[in-house]
Gaussian input, Z-matrix of N, CA and C with variables (Angstrom, degrees):
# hf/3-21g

backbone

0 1
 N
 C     1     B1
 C     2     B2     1     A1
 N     3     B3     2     A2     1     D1
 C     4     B4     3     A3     2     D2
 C     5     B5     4     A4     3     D3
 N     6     B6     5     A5     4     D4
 C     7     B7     6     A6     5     D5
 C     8     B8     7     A7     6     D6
 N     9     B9     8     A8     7     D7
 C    10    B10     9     A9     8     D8
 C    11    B11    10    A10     9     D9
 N    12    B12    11    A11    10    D10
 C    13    B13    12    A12    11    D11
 C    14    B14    13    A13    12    D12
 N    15    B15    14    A14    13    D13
 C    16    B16    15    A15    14    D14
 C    17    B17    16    A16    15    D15
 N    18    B18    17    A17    16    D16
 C    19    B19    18    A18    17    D17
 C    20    B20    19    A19    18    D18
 N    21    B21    20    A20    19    D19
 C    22    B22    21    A21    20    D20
 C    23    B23    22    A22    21    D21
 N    24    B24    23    A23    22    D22
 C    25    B25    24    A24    23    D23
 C    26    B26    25    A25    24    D24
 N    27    B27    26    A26    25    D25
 C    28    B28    27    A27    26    D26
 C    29    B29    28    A28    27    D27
 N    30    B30    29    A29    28    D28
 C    31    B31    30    A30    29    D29
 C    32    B32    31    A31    30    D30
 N    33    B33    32    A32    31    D31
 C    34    B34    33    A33    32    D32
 C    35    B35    34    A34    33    D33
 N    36    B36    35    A35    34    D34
 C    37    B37    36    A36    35    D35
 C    38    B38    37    A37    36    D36
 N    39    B39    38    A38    37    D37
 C    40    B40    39    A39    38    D38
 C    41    B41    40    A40    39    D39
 N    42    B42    41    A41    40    D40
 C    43    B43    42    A42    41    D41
 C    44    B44    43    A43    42    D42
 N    45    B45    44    A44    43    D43
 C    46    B46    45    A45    44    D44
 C    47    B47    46    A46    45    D45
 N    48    B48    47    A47    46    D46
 C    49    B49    48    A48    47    D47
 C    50    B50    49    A49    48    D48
 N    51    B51    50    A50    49    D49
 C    52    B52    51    A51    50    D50
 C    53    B53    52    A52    51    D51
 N    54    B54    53    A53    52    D52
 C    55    B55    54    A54    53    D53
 C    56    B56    55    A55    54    D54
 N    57    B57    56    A56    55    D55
 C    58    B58    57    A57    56    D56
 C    59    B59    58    A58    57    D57
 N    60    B60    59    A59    58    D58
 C    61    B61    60    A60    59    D59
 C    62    B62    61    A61    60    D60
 N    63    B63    62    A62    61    D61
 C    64    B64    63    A63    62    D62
 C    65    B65    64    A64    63    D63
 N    66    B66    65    A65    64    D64
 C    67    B67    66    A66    65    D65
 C    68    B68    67    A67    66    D66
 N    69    B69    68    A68    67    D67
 C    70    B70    69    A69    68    D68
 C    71    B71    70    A70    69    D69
 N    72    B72    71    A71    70    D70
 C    73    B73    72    A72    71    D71
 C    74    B74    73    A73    72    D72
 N    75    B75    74    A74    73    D73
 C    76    B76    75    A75    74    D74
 C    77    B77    76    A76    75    D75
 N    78    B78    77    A77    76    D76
 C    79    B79    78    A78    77    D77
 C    80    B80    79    A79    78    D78
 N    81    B81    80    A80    79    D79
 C    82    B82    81    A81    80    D80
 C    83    B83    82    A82    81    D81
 N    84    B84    83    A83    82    D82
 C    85    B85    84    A84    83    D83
 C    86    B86    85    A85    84    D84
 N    87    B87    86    A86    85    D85
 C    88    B88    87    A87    86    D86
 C    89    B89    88    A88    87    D87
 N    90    B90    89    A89    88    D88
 C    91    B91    90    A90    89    D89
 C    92    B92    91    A91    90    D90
 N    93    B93    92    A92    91    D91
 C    94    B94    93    A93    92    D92
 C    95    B95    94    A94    93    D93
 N    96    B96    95    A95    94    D94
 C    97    B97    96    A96    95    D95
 C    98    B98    97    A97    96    D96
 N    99    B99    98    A98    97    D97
 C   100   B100    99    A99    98    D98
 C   101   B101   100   A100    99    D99
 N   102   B102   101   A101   100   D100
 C   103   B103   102   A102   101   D101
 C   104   B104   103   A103   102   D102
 N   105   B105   104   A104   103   D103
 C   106   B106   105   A105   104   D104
 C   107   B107   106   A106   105   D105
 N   108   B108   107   A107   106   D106
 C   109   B109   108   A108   107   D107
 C   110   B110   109   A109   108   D108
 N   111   B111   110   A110   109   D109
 C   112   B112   111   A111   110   D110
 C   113   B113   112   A112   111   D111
 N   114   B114   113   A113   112   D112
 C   115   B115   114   A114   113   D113
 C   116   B116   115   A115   114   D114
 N   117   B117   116   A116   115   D115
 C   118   B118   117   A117   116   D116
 C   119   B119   118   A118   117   D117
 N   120   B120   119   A119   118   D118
 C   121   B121   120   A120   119   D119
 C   122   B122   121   A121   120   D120
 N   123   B123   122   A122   121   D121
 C   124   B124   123   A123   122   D122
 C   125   B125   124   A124   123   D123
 N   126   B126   125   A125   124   D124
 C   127   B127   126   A126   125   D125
 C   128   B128   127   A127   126   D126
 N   129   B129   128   A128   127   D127
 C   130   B130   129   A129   128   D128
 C   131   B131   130   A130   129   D129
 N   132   B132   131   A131   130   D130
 C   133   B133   132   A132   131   D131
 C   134   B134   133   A133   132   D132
 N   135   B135   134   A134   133   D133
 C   136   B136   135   A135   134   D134
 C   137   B137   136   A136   135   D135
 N   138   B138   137   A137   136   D136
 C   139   B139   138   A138   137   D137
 C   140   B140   139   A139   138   D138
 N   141   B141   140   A140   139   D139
 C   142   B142   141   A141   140   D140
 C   143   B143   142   A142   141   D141
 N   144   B144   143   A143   142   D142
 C   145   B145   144   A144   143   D143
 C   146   B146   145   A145   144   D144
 N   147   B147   146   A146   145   D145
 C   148   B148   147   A147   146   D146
 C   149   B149   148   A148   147   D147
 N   150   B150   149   A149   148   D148
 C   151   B151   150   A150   149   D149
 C   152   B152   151   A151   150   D150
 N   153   B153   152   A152   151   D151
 C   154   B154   153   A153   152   D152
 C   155   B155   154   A154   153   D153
 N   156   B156   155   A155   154   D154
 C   157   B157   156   A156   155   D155
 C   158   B158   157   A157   156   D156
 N   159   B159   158   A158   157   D157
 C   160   B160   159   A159   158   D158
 C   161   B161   160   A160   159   D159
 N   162   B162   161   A161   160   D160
 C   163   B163   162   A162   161   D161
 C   164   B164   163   A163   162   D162
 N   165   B165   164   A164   163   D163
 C   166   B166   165   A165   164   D164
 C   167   B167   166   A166   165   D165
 N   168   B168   167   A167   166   D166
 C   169   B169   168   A168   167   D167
 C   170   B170   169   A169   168   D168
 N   171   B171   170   A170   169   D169
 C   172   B172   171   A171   170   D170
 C   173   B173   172   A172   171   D171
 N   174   B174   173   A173   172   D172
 C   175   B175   174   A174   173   D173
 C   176   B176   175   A175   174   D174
 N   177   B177   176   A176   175   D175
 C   178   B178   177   A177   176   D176
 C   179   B179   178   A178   177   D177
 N   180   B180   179   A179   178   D178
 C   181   B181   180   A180   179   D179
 C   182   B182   181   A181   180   D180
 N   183   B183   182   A182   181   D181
 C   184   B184   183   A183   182   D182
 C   185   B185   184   A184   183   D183
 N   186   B186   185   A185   184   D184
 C   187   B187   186   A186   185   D185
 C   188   B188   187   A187   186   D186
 N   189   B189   188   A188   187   D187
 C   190   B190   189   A189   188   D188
 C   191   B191   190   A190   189   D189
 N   192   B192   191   A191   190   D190
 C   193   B193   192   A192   191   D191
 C   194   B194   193   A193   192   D192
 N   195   B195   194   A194   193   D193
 C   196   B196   195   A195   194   D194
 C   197   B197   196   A196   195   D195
 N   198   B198   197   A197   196   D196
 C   199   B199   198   A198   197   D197
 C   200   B200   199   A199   198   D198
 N   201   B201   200   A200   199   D199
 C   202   B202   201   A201   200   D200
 C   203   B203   202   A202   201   D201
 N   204   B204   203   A203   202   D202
 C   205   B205   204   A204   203   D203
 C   206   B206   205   A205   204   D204
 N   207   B207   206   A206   205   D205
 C   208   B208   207   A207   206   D206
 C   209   B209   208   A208   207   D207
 N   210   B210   209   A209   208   D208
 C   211   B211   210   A210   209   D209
 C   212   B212   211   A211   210   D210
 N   213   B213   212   A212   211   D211
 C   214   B214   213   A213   212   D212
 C   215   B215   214   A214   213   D213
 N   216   B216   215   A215   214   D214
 C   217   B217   216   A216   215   D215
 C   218   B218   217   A217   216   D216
 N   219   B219   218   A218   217   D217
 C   220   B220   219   A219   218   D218
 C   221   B221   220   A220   219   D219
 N   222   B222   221   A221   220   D220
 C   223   B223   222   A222   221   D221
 C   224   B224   223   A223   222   D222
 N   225   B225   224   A224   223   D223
 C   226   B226   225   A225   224   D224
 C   227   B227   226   A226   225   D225
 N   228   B228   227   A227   226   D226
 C   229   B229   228   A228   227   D227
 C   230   B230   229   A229   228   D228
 N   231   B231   230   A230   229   D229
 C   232   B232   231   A231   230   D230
 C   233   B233   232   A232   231   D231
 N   234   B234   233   A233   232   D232
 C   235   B235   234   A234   233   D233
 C   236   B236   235   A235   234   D234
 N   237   B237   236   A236   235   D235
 C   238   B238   237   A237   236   D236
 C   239   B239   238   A238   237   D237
 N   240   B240   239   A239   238   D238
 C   241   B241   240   A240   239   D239
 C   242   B242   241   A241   240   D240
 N   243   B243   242   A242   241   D241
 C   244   B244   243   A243   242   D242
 C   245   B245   244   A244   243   D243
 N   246   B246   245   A245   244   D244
 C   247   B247   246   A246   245   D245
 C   248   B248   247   A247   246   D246
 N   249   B249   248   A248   247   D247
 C   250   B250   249   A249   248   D248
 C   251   B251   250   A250   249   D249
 N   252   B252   251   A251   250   D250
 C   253   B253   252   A252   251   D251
 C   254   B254   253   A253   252   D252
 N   255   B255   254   A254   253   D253
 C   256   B256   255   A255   254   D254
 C   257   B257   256   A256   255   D255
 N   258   B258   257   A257   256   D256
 C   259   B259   258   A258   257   D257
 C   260   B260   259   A259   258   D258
 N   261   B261   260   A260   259   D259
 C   262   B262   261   A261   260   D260
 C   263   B263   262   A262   261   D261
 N   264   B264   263   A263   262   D262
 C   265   B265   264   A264   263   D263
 C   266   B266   265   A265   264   D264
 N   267   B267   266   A266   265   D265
 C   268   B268   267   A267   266   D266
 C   269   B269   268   A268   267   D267
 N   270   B270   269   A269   268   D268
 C   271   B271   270   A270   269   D269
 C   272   B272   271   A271   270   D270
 N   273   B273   272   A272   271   D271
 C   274   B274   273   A273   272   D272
 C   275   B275   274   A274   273   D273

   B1=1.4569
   B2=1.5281
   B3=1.1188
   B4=2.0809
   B5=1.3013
   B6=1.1300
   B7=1.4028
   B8=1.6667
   B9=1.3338
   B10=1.8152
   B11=1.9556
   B12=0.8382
   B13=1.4475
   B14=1.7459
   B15=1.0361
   B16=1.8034
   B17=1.8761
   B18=1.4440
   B19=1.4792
   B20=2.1450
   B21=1.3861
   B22=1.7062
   B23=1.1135
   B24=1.3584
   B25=1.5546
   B26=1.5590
   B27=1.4723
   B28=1.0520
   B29=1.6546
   B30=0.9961
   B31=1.3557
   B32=1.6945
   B33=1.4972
   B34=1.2329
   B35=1.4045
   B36=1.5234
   B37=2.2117
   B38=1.8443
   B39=1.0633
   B40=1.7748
   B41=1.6722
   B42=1.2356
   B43=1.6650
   B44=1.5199
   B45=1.1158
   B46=1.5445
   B47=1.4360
   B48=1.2497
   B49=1.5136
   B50=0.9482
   B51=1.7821
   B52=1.3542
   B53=1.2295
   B54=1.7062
   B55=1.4567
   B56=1.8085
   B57=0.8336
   B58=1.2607
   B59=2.1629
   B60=1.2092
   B61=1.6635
   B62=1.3103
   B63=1.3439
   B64=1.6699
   B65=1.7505
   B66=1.6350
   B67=1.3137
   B68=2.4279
   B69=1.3364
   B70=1.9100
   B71=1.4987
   B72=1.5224
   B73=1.6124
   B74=1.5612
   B75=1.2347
   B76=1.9931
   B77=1.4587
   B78=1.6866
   B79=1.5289
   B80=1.7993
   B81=1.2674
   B82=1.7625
   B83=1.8440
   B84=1.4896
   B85=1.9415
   B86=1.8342
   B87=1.3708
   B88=1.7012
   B89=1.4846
   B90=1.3984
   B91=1.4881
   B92=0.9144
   B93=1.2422
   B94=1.3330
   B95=1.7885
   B96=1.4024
   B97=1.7281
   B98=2.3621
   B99=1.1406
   B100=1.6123
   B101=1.5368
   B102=1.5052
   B103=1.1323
   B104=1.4272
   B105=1.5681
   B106=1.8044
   B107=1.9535
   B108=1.5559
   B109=1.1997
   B110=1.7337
   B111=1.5287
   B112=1.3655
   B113=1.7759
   B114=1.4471
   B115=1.3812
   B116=1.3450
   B117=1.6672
   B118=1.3664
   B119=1.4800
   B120=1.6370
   B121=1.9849
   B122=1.3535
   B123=1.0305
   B124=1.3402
   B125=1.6105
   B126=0.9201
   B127=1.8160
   B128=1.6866
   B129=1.6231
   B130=1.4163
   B131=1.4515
   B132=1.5082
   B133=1.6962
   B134=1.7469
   B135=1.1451
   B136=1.0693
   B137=1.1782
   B138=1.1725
   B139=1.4746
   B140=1.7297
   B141=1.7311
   B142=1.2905
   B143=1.5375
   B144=1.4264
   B145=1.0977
   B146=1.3322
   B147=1.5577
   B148=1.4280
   B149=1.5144
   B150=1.6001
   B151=1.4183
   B152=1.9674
   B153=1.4922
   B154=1.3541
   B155=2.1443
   B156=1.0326
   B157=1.3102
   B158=1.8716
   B159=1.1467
   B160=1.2460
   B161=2.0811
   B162=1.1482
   B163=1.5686
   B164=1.1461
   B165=1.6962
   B166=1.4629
   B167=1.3823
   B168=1.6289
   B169=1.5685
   B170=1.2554
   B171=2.0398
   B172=1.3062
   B173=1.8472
   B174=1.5452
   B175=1.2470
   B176=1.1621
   B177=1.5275
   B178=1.5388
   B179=1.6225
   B180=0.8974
   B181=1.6351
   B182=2.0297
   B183=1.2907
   B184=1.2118
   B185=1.4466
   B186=1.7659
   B187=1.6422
   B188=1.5119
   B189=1.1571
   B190=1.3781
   B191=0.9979
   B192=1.5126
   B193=1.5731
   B194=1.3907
   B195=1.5813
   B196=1.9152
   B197=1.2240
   B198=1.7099
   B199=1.6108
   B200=2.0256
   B201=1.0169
   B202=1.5139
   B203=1.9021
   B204=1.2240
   B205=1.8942
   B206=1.5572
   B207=0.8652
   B208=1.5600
   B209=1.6013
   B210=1.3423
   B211=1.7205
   B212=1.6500
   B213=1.4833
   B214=2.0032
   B215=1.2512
   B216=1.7558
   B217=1.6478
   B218=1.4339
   B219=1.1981
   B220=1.7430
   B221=1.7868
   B222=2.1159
   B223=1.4297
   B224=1.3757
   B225=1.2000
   B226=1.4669
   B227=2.0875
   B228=1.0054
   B229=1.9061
   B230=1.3774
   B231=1.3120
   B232=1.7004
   B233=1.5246
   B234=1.6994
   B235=1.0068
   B236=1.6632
   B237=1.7976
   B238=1.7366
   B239=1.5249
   B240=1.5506
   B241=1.7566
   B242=1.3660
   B243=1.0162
   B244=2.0153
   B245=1.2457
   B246=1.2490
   B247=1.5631
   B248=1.9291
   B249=0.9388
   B250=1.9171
   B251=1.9491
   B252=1.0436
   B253=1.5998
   B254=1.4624
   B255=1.1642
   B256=1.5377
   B257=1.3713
   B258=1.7730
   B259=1.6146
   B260=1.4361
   B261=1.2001
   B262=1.9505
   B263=1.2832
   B264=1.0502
   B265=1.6720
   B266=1.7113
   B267=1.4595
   B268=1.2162
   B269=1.6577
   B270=1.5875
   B271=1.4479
   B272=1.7788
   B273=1.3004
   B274=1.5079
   B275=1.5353
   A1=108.71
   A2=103.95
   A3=109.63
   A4=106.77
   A5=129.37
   A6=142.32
   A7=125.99
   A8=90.36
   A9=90.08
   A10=90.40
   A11=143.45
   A12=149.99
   A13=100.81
   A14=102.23
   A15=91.87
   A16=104.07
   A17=131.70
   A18=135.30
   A19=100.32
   A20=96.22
   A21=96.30
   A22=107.80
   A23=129.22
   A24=131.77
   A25=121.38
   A26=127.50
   A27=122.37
   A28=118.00
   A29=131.07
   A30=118.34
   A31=105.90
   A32=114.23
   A33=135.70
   A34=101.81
   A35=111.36
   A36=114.15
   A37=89.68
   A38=109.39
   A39=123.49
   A40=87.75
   A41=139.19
   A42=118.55
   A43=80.28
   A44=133.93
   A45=100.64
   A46=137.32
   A47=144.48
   A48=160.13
   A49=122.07
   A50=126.87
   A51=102.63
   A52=115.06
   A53=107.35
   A54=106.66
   A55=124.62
   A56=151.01
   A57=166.75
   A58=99.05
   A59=102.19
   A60=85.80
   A61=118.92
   A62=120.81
   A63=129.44
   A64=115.52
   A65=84.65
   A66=109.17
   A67=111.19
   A68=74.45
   A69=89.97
   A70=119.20
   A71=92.04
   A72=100.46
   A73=102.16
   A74=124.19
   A75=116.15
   A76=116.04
   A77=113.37
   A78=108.83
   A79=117.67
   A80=98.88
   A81=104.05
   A82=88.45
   A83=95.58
   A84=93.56
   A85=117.14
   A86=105.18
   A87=109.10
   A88=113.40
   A89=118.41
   A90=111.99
   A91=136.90
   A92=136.89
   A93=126.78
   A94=88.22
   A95=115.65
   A96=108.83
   A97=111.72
   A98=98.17
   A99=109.27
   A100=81.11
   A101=154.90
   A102=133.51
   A103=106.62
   A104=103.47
   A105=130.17
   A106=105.59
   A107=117.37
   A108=112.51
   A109=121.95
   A110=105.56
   A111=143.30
   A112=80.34
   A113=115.51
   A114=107.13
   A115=105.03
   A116=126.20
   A117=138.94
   A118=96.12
   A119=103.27
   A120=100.24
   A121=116.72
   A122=117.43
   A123=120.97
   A124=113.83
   A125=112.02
   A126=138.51
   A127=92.58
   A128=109.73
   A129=121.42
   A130=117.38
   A131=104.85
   A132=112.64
   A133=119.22
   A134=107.99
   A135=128.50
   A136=132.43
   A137=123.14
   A138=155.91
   A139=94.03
   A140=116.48
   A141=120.65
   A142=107.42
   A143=110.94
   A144=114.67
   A145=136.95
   A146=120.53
   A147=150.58
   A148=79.09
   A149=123.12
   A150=118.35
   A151=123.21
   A152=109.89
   A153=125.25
   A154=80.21
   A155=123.52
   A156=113.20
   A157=78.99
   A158=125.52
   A159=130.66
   A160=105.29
   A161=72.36
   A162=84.63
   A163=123.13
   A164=122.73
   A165=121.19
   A166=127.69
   A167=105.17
   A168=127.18
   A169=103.98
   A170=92.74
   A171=121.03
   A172=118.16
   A173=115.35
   A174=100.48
   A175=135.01
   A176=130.07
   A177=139.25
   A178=103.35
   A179=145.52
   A180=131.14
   A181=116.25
   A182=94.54
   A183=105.49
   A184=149.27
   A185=89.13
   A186=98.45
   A187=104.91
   A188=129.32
   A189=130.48
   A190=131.19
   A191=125.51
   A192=113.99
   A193=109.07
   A194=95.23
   A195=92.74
   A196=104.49
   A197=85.41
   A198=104.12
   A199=107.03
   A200=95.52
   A201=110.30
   A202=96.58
   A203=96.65
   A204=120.01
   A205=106.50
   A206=120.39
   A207=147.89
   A208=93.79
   A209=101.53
   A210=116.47
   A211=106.43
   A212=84.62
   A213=87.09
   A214=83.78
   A215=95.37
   A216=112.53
   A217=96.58
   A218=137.47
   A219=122.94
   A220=105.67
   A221=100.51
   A222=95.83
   A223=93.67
   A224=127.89
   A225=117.36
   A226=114.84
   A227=94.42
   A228=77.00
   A229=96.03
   A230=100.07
   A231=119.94
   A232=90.50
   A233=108.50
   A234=100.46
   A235=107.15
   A236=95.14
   A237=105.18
   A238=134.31
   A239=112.93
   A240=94.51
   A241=131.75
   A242=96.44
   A243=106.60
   A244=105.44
   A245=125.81
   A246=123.06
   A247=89.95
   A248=85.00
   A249=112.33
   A250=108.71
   A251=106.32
   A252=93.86
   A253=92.83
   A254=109.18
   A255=134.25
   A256=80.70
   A257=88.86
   A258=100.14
   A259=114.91
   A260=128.84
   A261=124.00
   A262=112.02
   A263=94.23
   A264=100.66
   A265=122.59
   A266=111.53
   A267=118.60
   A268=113.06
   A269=100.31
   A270=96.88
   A271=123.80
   A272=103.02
   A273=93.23
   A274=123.42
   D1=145.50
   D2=-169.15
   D3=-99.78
   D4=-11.91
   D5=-172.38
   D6=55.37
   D7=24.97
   D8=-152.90
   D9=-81.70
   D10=-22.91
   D11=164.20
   D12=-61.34
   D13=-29.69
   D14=177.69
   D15=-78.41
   D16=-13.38
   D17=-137.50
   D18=-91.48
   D19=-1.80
   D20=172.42
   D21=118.28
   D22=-30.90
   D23=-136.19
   D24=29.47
   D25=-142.49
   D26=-167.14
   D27=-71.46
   D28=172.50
   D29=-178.86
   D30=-114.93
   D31=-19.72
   D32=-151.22
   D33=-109.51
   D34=0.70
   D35=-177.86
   D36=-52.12
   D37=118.88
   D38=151.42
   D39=89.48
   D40=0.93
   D41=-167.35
   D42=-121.76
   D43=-6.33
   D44=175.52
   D45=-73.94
   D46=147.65
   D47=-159.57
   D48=84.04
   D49=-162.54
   D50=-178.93
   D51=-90.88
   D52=171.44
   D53=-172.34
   D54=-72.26
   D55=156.25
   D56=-159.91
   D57=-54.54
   D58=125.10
   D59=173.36
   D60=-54.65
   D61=-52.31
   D62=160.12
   D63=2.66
   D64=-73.07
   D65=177.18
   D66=-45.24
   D67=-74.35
   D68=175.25
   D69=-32.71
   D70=-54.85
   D71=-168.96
   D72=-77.63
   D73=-35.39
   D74=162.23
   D75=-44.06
   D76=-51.50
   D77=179.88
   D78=-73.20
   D79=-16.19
   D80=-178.00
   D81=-65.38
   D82=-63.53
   D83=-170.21
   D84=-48.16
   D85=-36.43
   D86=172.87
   D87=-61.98
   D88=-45.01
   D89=159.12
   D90=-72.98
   D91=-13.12
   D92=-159.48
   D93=-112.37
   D94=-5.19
   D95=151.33
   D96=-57.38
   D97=-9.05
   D98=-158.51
   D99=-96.46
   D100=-35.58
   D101=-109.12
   D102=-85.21
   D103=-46.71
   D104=165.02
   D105=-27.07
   D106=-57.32
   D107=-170.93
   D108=-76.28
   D109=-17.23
   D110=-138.20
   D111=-95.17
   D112=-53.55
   D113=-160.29
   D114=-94.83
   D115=-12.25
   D116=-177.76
   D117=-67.59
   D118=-51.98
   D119=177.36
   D120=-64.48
   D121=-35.99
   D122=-173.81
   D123=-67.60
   D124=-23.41
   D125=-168.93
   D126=-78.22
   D127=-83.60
   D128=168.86
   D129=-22.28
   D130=-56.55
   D131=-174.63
   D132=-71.72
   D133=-8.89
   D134=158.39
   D135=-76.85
   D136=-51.67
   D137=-150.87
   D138=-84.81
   D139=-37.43
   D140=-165.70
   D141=-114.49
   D142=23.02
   D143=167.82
   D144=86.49
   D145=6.21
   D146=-128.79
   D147=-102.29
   D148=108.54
   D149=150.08
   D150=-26.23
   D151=-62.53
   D152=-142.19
   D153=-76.06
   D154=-40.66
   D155=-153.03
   D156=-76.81
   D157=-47.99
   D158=-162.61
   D159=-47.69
   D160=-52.68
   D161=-174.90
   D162=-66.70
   D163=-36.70
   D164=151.72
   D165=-31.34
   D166=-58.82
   D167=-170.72
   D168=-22.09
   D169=-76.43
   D170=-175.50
   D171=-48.70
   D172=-51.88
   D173=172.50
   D174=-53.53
   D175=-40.55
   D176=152.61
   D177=-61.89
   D178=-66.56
   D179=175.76
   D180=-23.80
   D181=-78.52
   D182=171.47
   D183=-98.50
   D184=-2.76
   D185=175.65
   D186=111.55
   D187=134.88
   D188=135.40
   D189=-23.16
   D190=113.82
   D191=174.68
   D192=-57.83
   D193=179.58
   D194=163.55
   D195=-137.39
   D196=141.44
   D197=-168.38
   D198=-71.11
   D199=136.20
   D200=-171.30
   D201=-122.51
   D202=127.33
   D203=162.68
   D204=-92.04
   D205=136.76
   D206=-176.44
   D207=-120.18
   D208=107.20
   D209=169.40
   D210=-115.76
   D211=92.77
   D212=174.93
   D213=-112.01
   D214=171.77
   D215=163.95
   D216=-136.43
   D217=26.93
   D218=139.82
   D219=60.82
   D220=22.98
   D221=166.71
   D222=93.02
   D223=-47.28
   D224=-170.14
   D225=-55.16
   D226=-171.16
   D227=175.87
   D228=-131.08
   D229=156.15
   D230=-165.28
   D231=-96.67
   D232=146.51
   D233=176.36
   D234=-154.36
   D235=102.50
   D236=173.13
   D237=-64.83
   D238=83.04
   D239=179.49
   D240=-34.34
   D241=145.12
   D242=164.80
   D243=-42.93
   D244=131.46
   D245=155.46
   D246=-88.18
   D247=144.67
   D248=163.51
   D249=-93.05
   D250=149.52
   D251=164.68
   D252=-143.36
   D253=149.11
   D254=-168.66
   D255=-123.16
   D256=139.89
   D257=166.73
   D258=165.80
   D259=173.94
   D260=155.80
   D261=-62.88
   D262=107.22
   D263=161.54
   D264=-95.04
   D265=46.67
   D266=172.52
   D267=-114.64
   D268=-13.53
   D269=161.32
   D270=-78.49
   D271=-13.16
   D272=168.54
   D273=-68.47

């Protein structure tokens, strides 16, 4: 026996997508009872110099930067292999 019928199946039968607004807009009102202490820490963590609180601020303040790749080749030459394609060639 392989046991693979014993392994749970899905975990997500009936919980998948997002949750119900109902749901959202109850936890927005439970937090935003927090907001008063929320910005006092955030203030403090700031105030004492704390990179991570600092850096939050700024990402919700102004946004996330965006990460940018820099593809140089330093003069050298870039060089794209051939793709091959395997296949029927009776549909051409």
């Amino acid at each position: 026996m392989d046991g693979r019928k014993n392994n749970g199946g899905h975990s997500t039968k009936g919980a998948a997508g997002r949750p119900p607004k109902a749901d959202e807009e109850k936890l927005i009102q439970r937090l935003s009872e927090l907001d008063d202490i929320g910005f006092k820490t955030l203030k403090k963590g700031i105030e004492e110099g704390n990179y991570n609180f600092w850096n939050k601020w700024m990402e919700f303040r102004y946004g996330k930067p965006k990460e940018r790749v820099d593809l140089t080749t330093d003069g050298d030459s870039f060089n794209i292999p051939n793709i091959v394609f395997f296949g029927n060639d009776k549909d051409k």
